[in-house]
PQR file with spaces between the fields and no chain letter, atoms N, CA, C, O and H, PARSE charges and radii, in Angstrom:
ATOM       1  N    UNK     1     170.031  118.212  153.173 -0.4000 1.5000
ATOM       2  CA   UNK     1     171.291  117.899  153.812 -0.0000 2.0000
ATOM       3  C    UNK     1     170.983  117.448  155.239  0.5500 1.7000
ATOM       4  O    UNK     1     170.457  118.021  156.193 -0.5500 1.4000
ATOM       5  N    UNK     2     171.678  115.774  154.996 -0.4000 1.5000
ATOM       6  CA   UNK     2     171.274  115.617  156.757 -0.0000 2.0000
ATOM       7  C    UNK     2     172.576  115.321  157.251  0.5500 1.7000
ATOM       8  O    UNK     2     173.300  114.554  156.615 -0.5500 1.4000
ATOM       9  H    UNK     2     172.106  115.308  154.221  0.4000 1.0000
ATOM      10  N    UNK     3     173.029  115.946  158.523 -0.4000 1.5000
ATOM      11  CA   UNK     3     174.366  115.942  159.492 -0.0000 2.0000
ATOM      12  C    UNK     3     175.519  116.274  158.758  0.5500 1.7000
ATOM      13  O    UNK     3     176.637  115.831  159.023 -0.5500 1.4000
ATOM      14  H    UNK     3     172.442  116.569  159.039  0.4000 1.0000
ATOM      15  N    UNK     4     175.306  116.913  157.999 -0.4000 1.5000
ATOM      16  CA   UNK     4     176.544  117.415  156.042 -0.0000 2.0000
ATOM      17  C    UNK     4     176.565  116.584  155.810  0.5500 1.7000
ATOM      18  O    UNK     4     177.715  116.160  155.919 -0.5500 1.4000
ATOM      19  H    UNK     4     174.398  117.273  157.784  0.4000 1.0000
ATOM      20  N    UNK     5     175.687  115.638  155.366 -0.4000 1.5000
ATOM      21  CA   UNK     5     175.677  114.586  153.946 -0.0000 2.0000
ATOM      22  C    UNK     5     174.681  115.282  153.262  0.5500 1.7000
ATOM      23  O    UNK     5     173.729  115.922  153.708 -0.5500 1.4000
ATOM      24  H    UNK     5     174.752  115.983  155.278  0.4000 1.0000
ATOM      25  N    UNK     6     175.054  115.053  152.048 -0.4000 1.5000
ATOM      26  CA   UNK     6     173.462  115.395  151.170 -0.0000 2.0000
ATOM      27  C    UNK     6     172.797  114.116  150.977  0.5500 1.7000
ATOM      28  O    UNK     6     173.429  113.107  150.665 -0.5500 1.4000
ATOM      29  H    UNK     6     175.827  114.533  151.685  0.4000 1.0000
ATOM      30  N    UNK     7     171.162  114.133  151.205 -0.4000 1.5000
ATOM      31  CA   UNK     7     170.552  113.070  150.660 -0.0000 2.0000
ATOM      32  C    UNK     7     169.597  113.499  149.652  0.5500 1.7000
ATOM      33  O    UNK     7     168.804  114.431  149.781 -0.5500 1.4000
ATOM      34  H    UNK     7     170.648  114.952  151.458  0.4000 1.0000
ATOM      35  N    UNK     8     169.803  112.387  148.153 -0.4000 1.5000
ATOM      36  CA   UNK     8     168.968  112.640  147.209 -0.0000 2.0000
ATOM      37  C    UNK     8     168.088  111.643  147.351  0.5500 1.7000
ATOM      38  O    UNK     8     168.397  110.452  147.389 -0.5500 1.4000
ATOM      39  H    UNK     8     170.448  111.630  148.048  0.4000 1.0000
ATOM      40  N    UNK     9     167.086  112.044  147.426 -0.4000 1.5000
ATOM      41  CA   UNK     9     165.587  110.941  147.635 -0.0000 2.0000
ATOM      42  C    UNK     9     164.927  110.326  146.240  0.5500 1.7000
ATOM      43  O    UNK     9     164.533  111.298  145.595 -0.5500 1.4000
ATOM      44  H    UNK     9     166.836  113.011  147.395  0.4000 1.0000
ATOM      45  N    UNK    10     164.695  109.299  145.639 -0.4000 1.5000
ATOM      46  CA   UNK    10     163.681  109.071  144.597 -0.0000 2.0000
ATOM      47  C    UNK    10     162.767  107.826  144.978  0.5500 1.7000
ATOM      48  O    UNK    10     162.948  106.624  144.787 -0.5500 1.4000
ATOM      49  H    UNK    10     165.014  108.509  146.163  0.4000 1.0000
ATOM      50  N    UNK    11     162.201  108.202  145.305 -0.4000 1.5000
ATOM      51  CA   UNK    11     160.542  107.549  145.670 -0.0000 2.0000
ATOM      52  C    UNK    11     161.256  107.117  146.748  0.5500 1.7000
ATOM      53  O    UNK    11     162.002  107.967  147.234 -0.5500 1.4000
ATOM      54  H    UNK    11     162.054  109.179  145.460  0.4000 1.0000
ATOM      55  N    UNK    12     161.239  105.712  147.420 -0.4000 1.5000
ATOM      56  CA   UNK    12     161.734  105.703  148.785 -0.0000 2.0000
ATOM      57  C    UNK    12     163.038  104.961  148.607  0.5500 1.7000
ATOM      58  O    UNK    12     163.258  103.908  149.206 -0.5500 1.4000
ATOM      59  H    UNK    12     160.633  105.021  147.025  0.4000 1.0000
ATOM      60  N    UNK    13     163.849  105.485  147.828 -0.4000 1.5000
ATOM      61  CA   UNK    13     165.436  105.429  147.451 -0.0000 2.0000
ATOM      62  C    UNK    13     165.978  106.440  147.913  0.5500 1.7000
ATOM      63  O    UNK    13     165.555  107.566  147.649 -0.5500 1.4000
ATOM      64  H    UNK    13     163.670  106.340  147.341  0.4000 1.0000
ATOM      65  N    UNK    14     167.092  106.205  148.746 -0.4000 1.5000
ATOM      66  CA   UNK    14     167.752  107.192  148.814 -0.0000 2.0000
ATOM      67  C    UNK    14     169.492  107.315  149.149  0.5500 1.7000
ATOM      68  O    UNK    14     169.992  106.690  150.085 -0.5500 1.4000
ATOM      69  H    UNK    14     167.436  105.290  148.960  0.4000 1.0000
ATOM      70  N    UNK    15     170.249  108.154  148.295 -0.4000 1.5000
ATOM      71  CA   UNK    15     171.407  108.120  148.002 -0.0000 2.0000
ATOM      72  C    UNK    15     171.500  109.110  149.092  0.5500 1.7000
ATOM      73  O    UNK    15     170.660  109.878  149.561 -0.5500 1.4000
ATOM      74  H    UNK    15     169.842  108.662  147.536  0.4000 1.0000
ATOM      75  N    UNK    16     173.247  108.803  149.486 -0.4000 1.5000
ATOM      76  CA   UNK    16     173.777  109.637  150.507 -0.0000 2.0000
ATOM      77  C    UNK    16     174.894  110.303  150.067  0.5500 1.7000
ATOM      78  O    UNK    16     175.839  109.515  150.119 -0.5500 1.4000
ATOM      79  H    UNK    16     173.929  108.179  149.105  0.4000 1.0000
ATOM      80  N    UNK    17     175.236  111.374  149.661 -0.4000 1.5000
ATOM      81  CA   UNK    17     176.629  111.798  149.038 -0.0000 2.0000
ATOM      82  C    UNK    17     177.323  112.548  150.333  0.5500 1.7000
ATOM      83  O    UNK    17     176.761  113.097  151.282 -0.5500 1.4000
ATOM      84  H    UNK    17     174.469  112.014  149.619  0.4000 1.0000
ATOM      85  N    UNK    18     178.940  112.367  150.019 -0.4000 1.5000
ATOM      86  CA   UNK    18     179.666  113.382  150.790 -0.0000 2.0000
ATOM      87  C    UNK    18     179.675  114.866  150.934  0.5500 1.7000
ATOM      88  O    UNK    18     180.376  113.863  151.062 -0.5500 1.4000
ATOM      89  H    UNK    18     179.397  111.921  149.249  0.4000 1.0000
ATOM      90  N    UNK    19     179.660  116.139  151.051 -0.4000 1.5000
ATOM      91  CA   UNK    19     180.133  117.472  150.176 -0.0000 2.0000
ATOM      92  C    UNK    19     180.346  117.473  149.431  0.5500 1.7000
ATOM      93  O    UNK    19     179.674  118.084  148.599 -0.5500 1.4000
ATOM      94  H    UNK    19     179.090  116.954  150.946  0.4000 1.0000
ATOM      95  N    UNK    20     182.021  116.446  148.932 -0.4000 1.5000
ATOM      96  CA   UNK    20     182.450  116.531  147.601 -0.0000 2.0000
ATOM      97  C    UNK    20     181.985  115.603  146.363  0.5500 1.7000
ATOM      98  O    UNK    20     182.593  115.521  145.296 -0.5500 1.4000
ATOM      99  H    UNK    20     182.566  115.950  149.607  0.4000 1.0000
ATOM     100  N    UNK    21     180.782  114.909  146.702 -0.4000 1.5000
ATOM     101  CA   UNK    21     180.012  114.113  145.889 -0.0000 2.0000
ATOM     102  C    UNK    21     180.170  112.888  145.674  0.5500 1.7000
ATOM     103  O    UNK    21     179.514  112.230  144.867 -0.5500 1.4000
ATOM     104  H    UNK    21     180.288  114.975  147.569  0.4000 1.0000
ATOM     105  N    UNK    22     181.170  112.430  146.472 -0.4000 1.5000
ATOM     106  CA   UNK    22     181.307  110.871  146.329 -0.0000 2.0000
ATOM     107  C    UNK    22     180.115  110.283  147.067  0.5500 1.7000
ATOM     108  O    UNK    22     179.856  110.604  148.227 -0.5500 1.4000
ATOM     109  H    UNK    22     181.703  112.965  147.128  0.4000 1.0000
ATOM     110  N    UNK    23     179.393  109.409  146.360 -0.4000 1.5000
ATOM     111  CA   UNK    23     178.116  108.615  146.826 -0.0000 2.0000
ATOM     112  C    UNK    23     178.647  107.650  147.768  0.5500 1.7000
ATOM     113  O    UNK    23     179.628  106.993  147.418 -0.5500 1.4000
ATOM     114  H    UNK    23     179.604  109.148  145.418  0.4000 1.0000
ATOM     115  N    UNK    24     178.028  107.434  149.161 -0.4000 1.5000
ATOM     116  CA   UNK    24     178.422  106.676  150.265 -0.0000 2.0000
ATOM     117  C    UNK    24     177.403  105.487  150.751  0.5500 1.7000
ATOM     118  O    UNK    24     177.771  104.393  151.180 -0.5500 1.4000
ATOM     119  H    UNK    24     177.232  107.968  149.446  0.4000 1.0000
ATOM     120  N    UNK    25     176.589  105.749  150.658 -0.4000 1.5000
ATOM     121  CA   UNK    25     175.339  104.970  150.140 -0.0000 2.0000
ATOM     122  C    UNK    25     174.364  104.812  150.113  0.5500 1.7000
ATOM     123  O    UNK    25     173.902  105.741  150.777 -0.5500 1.4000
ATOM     124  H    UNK    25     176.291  106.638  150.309  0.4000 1.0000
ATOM     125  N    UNK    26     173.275  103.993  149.649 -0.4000 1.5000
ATOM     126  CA   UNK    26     172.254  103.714  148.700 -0.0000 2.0000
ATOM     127  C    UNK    26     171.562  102.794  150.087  0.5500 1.7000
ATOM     128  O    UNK    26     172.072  101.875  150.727 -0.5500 1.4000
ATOM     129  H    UNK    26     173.650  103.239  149.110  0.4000 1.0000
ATOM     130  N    UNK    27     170.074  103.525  150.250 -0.4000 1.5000
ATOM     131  CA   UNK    27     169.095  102.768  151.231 -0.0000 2.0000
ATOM     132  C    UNK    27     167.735  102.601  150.903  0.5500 1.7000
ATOM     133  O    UNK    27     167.215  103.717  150.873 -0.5500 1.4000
ATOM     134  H    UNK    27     169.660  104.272  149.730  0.4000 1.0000
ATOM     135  N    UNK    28     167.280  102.101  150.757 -0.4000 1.5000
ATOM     136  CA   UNK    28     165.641  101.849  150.176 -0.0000 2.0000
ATOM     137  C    UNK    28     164.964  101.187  151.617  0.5500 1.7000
ATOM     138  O    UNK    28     165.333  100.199  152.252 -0.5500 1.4000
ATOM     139  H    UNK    28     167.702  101.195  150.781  0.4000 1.0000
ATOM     140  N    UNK    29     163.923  102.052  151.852 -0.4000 1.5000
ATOM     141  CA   UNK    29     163.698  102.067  153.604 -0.0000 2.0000
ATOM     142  C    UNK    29     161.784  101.340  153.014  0.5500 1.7000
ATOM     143  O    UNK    29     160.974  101.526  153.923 -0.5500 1.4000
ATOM     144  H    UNK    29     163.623  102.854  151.336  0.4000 1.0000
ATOM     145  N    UNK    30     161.380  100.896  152.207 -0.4000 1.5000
ATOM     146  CA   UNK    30     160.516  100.340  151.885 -0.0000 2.0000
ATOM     147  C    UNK    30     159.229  101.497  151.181  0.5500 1.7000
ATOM     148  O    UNK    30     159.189  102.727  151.228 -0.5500 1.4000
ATOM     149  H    UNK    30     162.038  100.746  151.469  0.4000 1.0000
ATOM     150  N    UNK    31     158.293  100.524  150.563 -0.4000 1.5000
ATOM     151  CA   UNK    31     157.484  101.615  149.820 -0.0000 2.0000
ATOM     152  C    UNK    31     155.811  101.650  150.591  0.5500 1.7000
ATOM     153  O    UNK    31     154.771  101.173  150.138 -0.5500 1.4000
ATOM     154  H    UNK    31     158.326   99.525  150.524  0.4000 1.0000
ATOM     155  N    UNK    32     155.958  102.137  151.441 -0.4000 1.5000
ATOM     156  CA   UNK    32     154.920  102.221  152.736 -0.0000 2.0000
ATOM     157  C    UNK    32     154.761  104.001  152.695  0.5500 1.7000
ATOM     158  O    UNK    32     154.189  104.483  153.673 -0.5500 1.4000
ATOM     159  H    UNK    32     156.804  102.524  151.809  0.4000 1.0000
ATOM     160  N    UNK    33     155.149  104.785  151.820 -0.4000 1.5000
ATOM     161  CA   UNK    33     155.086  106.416  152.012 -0.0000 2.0000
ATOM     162  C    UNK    33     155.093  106.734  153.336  0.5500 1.7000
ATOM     163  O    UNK    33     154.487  107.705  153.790 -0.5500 1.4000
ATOM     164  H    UNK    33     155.614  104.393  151.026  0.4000 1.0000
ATOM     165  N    UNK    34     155.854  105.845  154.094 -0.4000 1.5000
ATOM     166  CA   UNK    34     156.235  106.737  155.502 -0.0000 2.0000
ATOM     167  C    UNK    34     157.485  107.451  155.495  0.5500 1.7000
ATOM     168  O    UNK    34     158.579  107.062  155.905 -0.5500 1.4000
ATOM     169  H    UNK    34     156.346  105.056  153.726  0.4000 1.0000
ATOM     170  N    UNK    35     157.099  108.798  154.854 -0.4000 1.5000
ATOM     171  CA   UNK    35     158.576  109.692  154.241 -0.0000 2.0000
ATOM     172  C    UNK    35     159.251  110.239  155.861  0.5500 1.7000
ATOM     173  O    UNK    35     160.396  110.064  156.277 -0.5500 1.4000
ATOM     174  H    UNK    35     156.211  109.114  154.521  0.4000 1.0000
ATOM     175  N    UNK    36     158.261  110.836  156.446 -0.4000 1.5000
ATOM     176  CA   UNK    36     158.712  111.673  158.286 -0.0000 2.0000
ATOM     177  C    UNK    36     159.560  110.225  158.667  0.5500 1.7000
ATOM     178  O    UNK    36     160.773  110.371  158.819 -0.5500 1.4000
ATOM     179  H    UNK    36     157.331  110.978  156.108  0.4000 1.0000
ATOM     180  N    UNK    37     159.179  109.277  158.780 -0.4000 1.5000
ATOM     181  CA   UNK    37     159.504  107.963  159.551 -0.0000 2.0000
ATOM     182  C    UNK    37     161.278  107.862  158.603  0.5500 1.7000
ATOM     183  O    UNK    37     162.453  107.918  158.965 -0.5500 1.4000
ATOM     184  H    UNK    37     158.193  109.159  158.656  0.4000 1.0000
ATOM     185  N    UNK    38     160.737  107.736  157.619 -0.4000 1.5000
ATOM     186  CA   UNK    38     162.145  107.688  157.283 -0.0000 2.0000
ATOM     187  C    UNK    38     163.584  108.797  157.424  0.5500 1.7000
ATOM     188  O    UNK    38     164.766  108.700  157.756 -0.5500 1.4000
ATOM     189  H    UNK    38     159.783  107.690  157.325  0.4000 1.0000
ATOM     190  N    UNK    39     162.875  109.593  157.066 -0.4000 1.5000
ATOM     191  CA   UNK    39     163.772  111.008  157.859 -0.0000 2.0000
ATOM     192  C    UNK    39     164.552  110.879  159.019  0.5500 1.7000
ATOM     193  O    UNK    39     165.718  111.159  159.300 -0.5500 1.4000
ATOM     194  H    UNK    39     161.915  109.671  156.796  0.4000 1.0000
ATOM     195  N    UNK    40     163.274  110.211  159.825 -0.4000 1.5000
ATOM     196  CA   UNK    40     164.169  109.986  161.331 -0.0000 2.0000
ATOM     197  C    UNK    40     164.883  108.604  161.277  0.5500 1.7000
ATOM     198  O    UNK    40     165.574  108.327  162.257 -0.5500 1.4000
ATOM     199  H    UNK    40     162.327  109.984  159.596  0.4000 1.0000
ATOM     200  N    UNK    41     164.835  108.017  160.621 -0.4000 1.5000
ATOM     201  CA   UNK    41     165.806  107.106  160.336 -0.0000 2.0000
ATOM     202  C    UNK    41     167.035  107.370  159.514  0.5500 1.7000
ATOM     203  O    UNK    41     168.060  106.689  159.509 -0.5500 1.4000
ATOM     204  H    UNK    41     164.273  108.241  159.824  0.4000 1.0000
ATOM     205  N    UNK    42     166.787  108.451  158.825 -0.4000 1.5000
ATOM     206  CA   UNK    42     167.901  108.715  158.291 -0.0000 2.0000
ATOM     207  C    UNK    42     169.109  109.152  159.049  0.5500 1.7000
ATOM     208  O    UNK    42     170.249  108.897  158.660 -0.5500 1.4000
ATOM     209  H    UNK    42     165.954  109.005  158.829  0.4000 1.0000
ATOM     210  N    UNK    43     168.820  109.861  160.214 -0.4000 1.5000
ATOM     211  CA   UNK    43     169.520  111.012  160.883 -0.0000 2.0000
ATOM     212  C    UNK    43     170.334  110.138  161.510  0.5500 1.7000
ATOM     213  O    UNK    43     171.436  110.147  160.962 -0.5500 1.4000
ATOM     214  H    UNK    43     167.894  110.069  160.529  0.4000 1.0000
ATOM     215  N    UNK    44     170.261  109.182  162.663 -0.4000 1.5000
ATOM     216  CA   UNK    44     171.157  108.026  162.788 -0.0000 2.0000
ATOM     217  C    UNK    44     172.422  107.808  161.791  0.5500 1.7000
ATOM     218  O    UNK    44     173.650  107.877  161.842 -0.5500 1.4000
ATOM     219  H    UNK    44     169.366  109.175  163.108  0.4000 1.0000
ATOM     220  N    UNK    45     171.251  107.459  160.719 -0.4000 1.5000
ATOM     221  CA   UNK    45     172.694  106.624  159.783 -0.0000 2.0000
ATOM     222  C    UNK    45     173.491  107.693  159.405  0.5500 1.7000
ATOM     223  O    UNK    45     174.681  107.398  159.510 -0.5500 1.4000
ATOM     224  H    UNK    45     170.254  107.402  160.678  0.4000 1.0000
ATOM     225  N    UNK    46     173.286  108.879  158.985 -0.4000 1.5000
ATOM     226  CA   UNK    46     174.032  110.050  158.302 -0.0000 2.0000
ATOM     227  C    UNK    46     174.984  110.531  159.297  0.5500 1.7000
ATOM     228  O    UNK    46     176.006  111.154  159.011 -0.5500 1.4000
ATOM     229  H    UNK    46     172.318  109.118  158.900  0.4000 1.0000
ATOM     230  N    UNK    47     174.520  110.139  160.776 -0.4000 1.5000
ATOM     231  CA   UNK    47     175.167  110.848  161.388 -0.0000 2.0000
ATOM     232  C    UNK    47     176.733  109.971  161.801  0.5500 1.7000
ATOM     233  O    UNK    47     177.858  110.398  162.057 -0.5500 1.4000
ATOM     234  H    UNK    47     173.690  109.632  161.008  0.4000 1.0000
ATOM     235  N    UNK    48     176.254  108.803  161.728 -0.4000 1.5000
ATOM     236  CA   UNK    48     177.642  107.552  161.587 -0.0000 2.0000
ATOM     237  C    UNK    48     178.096  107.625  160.150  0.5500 1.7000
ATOM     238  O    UNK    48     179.247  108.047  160.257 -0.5500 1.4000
ATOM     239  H    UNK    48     175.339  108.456  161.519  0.4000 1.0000
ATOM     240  N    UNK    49     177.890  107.483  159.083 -0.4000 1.5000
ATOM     241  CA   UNK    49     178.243  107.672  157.807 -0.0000 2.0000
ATOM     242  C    UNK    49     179.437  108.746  158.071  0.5500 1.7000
ATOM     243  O    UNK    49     180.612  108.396  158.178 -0.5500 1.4000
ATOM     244  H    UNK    49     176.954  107.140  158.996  0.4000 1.0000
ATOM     245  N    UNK    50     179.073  109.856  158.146 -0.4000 1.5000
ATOM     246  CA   UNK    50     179.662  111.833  158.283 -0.0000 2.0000
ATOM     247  C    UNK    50     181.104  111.253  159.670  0.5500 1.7000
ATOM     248  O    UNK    50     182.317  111.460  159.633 -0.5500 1.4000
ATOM     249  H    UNK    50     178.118  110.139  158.059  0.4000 1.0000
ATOM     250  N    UNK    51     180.439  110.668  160.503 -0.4000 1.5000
ATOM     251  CA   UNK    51     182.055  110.099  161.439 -0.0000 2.0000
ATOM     252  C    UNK    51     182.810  109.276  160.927  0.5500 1.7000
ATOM     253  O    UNK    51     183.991  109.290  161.277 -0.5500 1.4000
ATOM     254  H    UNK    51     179.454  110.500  160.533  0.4000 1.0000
ATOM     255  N    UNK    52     182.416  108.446  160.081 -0.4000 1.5000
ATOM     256  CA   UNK    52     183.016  107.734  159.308 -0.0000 2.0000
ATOM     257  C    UNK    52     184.040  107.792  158.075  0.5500 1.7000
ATOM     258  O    UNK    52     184.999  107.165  157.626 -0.5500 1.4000
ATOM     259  H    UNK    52     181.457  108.434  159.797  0.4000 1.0000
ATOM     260  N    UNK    53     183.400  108.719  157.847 -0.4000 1.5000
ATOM     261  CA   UNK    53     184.456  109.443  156.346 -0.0000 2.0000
ATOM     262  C    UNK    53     184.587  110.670  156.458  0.5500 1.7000
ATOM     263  O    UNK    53     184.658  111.313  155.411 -0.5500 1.4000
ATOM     264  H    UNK    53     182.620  109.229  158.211  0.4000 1.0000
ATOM     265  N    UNK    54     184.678  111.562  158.073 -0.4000 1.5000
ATOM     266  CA   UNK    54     185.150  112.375  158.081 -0.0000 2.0000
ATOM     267  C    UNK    54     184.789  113.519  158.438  0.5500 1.7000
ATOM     268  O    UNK    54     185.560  114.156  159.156 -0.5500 1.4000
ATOM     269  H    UNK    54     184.620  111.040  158.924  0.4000 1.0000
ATOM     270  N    UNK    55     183.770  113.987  158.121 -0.4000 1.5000
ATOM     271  CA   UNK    55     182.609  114.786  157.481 -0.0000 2.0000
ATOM     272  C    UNK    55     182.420  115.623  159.207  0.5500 1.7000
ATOM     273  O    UNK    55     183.058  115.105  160.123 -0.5500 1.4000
ATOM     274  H    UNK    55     183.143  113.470  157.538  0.4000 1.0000
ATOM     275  N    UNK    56     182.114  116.061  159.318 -0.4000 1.5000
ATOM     276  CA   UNK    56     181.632  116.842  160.801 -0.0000 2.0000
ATOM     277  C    UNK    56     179.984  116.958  160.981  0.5500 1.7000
ATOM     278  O    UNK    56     179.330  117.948  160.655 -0.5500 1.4000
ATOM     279  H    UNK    56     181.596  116.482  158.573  0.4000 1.0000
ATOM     280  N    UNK    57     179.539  115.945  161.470 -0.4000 1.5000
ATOM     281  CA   UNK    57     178.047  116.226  161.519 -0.0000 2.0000
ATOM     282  C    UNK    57     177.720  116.386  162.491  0.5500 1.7000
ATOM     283  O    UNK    57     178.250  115.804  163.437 -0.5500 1.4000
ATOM     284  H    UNK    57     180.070  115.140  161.735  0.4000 1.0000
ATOM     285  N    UNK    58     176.468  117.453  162.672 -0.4000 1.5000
ATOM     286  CA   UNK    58     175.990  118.242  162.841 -0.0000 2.0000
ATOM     287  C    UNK    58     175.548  117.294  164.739  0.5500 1.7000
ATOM     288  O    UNK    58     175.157  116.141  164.923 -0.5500 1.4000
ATOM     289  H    UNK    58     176.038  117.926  161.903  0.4000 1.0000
ATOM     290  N    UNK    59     175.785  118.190  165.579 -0.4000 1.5000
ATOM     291  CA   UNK    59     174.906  117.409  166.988 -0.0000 2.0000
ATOM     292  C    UNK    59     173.910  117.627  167.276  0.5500 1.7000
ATOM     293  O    UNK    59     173.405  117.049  168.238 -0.5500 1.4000
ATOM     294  H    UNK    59     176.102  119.126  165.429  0.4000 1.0000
């Protein structure tokens, strides 16, 4: 869970769901196994996503 989104990861896919499971979206950050790198890229977007639809994420 990043900023209360959940993210489900598959290989370097990764889905972003709400709490209540509506999928918000779908990012494929390239296949370079830079998983840490992407993490911190994630946190950005999750954290605009979660203001976006509502969500209270995390500061």
């Amino acid at each position: 869970m990043i900023n209360n989104l959940y993210v489900v990861q598959r290989g370097q896919q990764y889905a972003i769901f709400t709490p209540q499971g509506i999928q918000i979206g779908l990012l494929f950050l390239g296949q370079d196994g830079q998983y840490a790198k992407d993490v911190a890229a994630l946190g950005p977007i999750t954290k605009a996503l979660a203001k976006r639809w509502g969500v209270n994420p995390k500061d």
